[in-house]
DRENDO-1510 file (C-alpha; in Angstrom, 1 decimal, always signed):
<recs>
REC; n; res; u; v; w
REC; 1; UNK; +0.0; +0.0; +0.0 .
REC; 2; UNK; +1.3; +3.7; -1.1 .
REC; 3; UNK; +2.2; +6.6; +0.9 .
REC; 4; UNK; -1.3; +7.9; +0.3 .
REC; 5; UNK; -3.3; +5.0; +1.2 .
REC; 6; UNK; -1.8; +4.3; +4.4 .
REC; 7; UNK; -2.0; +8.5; +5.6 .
REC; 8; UNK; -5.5; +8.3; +4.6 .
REC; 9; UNK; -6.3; +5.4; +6.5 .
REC; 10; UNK; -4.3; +6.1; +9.8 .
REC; 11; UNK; -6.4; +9.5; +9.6 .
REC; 12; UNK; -9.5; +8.4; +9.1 .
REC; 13; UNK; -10.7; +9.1; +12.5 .
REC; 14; UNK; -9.0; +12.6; +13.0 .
REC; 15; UNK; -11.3; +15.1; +11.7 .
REC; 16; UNK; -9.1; +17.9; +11.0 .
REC; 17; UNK; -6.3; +15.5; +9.8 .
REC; 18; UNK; -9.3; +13.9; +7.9 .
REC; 19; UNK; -10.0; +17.1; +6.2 .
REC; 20; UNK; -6.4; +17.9; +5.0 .
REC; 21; UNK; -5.7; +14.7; +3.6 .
REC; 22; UNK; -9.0; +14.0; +2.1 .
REC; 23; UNK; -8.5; +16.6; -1.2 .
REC; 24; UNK; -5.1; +15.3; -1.7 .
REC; 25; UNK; -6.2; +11.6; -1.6 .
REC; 26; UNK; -9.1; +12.5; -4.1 .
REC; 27; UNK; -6.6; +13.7; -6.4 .
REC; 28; UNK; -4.4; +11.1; -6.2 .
REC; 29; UNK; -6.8; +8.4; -7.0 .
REC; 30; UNK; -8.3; +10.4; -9.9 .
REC; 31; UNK; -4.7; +10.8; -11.2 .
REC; 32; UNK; -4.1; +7.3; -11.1 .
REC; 33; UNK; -7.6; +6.0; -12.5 .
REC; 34; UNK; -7.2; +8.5; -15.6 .
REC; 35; UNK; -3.4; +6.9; -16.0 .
REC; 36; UNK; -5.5; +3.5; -16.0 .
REC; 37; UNK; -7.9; +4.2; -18.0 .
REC; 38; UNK; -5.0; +5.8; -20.9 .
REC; 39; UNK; -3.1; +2.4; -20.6 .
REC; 40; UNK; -6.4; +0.4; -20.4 .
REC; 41; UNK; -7.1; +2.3; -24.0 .
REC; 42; UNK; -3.8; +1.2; -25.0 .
REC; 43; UNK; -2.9; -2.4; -24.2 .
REC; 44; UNK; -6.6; -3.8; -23.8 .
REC; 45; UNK; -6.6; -5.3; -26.8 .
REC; 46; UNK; -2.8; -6.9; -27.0 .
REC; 47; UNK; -4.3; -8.7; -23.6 .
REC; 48; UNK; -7.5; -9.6; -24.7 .
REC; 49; UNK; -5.2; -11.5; -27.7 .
REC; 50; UNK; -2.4; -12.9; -24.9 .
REC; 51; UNK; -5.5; -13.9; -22.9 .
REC; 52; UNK; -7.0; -15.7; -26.1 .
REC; 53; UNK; -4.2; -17.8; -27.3 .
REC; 54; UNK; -3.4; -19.4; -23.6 .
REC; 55; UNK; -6.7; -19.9; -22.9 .
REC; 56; UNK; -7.7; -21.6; -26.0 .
REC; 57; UNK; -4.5; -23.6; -26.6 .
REC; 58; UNK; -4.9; -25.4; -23.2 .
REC; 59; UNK; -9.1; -25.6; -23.7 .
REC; 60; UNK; -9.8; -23.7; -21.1 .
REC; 61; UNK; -13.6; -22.0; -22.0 .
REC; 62; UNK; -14.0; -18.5; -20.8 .
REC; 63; UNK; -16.7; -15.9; -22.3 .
REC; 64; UNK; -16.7; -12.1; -22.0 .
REC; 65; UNK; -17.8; -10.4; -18.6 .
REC; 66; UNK; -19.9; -7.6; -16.9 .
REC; 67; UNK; -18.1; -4.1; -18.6 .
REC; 68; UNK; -16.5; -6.0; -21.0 .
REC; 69; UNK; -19.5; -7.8; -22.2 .
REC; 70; UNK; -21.2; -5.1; -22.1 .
REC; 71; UNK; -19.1; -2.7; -24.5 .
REC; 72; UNK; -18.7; -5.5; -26.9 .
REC; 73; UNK; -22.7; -5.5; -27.4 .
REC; 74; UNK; -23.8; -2.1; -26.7 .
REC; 75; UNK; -20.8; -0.3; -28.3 .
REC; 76; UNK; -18.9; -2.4; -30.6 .
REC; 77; UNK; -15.5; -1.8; -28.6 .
REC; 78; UNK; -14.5; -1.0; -25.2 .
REC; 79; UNK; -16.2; +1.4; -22.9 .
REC; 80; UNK; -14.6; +4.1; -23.1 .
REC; 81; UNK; -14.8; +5.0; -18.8 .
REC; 82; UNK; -13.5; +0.9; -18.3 .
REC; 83; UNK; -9.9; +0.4; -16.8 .
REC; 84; UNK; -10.0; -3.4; -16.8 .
REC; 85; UNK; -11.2; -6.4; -18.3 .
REC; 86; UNK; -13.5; -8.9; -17.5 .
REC; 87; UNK; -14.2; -12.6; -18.1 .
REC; 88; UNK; -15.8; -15.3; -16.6 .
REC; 89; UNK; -14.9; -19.2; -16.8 .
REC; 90; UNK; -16.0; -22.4; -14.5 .
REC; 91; UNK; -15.2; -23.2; -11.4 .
REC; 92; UNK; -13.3; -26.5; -11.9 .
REC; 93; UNK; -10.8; -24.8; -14.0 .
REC; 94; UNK; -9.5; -22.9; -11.4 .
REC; 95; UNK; -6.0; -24.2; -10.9 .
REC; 96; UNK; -5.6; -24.8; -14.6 .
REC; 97; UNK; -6.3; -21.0; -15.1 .
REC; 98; UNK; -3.1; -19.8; -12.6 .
REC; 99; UNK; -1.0; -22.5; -13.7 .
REC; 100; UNK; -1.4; -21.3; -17.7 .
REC; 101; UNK; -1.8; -18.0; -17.2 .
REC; 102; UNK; +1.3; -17.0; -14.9 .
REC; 103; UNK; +3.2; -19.3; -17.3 .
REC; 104; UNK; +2.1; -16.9; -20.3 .
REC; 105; UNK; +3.4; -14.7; -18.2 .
REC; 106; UNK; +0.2; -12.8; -16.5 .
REC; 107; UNK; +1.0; -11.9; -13.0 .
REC; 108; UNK; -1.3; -12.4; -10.3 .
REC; 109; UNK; -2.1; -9.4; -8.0 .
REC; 110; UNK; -4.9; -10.0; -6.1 .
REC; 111; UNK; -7.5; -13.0; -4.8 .
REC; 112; UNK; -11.0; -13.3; -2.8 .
REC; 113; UNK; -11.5; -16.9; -1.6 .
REC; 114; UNK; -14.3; -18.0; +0.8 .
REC; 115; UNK; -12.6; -21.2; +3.2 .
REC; 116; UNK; -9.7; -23.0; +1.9 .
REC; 117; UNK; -11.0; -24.3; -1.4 .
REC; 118; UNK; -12.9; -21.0; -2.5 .
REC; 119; UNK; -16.0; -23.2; -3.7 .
REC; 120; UNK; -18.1; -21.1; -2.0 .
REC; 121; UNK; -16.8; -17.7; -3.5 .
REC; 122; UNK; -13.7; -16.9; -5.1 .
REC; 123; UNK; -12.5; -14.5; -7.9 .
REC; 124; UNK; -8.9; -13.7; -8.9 .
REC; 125; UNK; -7.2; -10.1; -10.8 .
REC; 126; UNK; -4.4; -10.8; -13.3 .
REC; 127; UNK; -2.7; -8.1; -14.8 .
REC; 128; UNK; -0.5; -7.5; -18.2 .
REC; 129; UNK; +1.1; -4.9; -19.8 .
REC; 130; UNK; -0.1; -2.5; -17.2 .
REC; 131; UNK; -3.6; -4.0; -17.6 .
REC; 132; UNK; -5.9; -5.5; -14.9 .
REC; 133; UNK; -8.2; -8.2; -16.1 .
REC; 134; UNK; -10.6; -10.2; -13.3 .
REC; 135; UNK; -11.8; -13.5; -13.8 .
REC; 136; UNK; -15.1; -14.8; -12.3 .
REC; 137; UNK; -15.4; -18.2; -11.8 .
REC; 138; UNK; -19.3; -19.5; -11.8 .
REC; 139; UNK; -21.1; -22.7; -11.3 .
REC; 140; UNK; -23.7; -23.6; -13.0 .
REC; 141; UNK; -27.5; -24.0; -11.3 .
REC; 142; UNK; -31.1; -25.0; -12.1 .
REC; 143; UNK; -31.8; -21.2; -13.1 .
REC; 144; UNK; -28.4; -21.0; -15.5 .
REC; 145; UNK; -25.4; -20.1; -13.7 .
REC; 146; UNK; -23.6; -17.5; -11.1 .
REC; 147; UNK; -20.9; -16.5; -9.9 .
REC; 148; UNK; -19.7; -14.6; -6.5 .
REC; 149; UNK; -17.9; -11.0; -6.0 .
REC; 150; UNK; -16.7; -9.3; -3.2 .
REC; 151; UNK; -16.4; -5.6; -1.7 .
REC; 152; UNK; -15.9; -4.0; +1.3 .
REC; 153; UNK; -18.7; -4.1; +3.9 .
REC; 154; UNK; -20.7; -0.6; +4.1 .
REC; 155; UNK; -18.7; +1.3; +6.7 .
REC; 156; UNK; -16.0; -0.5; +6.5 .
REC; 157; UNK; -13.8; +0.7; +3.2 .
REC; 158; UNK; -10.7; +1.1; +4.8 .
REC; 159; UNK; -10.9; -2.8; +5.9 .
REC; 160; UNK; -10.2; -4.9; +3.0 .
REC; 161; UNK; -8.8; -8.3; +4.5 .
REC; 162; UNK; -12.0; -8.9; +5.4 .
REC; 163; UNK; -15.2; -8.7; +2.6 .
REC; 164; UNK; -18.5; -8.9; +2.2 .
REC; 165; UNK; -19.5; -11.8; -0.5 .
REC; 166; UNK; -22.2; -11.0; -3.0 .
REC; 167; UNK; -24.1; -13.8; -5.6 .
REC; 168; UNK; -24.6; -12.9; -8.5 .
REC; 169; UNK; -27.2; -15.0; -10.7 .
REC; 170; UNK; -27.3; -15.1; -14.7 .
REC; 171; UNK; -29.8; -16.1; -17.1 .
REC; 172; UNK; -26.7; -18.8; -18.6 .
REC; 173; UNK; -28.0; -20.9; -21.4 .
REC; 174; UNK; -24.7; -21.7; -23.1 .
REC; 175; UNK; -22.3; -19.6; -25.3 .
REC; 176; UNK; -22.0; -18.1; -28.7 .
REC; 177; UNK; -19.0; -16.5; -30.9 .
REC; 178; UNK; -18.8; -12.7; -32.2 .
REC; 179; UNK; -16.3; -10.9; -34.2 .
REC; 180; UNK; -14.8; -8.5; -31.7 .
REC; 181; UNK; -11.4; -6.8; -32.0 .
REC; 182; UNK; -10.2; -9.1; -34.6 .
REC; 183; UNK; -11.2; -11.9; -32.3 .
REC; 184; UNK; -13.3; -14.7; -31.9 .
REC; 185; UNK; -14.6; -14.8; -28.6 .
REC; 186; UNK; -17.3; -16.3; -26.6 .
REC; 187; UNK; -20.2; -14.5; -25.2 .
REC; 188; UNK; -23.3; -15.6; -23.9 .
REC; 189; UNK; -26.4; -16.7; -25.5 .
REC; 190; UNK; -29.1; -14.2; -25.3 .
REC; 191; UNK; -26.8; -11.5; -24.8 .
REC; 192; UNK; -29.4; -9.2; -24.5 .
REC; 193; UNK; -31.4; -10.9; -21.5 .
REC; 194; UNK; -28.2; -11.7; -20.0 .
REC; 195; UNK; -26.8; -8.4; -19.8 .
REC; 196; UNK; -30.1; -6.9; -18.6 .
REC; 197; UNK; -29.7; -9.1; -15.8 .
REC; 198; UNK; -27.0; -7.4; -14.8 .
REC; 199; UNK; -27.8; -4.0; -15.7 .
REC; 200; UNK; -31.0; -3.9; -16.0 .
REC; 201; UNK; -33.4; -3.3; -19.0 .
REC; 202; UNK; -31.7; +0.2; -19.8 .
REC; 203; UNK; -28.2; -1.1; -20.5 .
REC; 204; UNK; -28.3; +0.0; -24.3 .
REC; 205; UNK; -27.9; +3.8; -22.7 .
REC; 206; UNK; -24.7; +4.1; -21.3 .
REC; 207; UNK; -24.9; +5.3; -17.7 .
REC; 208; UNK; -21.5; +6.1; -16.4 .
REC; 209; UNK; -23.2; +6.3; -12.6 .
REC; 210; UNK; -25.1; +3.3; -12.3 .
REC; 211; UNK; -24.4; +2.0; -8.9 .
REC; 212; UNK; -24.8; -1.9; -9.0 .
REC; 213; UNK; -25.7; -1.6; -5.2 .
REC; 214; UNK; -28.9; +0.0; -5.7 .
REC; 215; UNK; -29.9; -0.9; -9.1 .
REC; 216; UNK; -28.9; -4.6; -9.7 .
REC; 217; UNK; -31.9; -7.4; -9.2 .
REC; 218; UNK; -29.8; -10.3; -9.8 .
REC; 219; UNK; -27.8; -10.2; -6.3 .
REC; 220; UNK; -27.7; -11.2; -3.4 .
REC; 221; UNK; -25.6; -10.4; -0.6 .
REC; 222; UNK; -24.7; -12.7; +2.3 .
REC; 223; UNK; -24.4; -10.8; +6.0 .
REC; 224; UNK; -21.4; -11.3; +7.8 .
REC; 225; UNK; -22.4; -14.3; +9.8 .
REC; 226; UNK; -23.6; -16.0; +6.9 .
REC; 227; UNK; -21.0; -15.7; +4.5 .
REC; 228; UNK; -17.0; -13.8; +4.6 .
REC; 229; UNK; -14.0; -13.5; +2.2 .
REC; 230; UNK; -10.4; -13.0; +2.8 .
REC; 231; UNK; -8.4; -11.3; +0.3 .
REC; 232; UNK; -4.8; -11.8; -0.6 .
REC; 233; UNK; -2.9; -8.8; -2.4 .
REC; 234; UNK; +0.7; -9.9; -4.5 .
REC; 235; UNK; +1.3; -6.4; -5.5 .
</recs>
């Protein structure tokens, strides 16, 4: 953790310190989310290809993802506000995914596991040529398939070994190929129902404040008793 980071959380409960740092720690994370999003715009597409080839050539299936999904539909390219990448593939391929992907030479920065064998919730961030992609791993149910995500608990953003785990249901009903970047990739069927599941029936108009918290019907979110997340962080 930075400089920044760690002044703005050991302030956090000094008002007046809390007030002086607060501007500066704004500015710094909008500096460094604009410098994200300008190598996002860059290298998205050289990892998208790296991503491809090691993926394919060891048969591991994965589809496009939330954002990225979602700009491939809606707008024929990337979303212009996204920083990352997103892609989802099945649980059971887990292992196989770290073991090919840090051998293509991905790095692994950060994971959310629920228990010891993450069946109950677990997502990893990769990241490439300054790019951050995260891969959902889902398992598939009687109503199509879902996934799990994690966050801070409300109050509690400074506190990020321990999160808050969120299921997230999807209308799954198998997978189909577009032409996207030069690529083909997998998305899923009934695109459209699938990605109004996630953002609802508006998600042709691009909404750079919609707040997944308030607005998404296709999650639920386990309290604390019933359901917590560590995190790991390799940066």
């Amino acid at each position: 953790m930075n400089l920044i980071h760690r002044l703005a959380f050991r302030y956090s409960g000094n008002i007046l310190a809390k007030a002086l740092v607060r501007p500066i720690y704004r500015m710094f994370v909008a500096c460094k989310l604009n410098q994200k999003k300008r190598v996002f715009r860059r290298n998205a597409k050289l990892l998208l290809e790296k991503l491809k080839e090691a993926l394919d050539s060891n048969g591991i299936l994965f589809w496009l993802e939330f954002g990225t999904l979602l700009g491939a539909y809606r707008e024929h390219g990337f979303i212009k506000h996204d920083y990352d990448l997103d892609i989802g593939v099945f649980f059971q391929n887990t292992t196989m995914v770290y073991d090919v992907l840090t051998k293509a030479g991905f790095k692994l920065i950060r994971e959310f596991k629920v228990g010891d064998d993450g069946v109950d919730g677990f997502e990893q961030t990769y990241e490439y040529a300054g790019v951050s992609i995260d891969v959902f791993f889902f398992h598939k149910d009687e109503n199509g398939a879902y996934c799990n995500s994690f966050s801070p608990f409300e109050g509690e953003n400074k506190n990020l070994s321990l999160l808050q785990v969120k299921k997230i249901s999807v209308p799954y009903k198998g997978l189909s190929q577009i032409l996207f970047e030069g690529m083909i990739l997998n998305v899923p069927d009934e695109t459209d129902k699938y990605l109004q599941a996630h953002y609802g029936v508006n998600f042709m108009i691009p909404n750079e404040h919609f707040d997944y918290r308030k607005e998404a019907t296709n999650i639920v979110w386990y309290t604390r008793e019933e359901r917590i997340a560590n995190s790991i962080f390799f940066e």
